[in-house]
C-alpha angles and dihedrals in degrees: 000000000000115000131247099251093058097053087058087072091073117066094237085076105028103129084014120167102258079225099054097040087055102052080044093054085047087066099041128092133197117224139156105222110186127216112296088024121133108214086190147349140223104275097031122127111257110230105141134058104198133199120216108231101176133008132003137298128205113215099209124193131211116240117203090246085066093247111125121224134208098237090161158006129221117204128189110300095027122120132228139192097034089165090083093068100039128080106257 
């Protein structure tokens, strides 16, 4: 869990509700994921919203042929895995 006051730091919660950025900070995680890691693949349950502190983060996609494409990039302040606080 990260805490609520240190959400506030990135502009998605500035002038946040402490209520709902607590119940946010419930569902992030911190991790260090080094070059070449995956944080989290297609299928997998979707528990986490994280919050790239450093660095930057490709979101790949599957095609059906097997091959993976960049189909994004996530930079610091940016924020990953929204499906955890969205209804499926």
């Amino acid at each position: 869990m990260i805490s609520a006051e240190e959400l506030r730091r990135y502009p998605y919660f500035v002038g946040g509700e402490g209520k709902c950025l607590l119940q946010i900070a419930l569902m992030a995680r911190e991790a260090t994921v080094a070059a070449g890691e995956s944080l989290f693949v297609e299928g997998d349950k979707a528990e986490h919203l994280y919050v790239v502190t450093a660095g930057e983060m490709d979101i790949s996609l599957a095609l059906g042929s097997g091959k993976s494409v960049v189909v994004d990039t996530s930079v610091a302040g940016d924020l990953v895995g929204w499906s955890a606080v969205s209804a499926p």
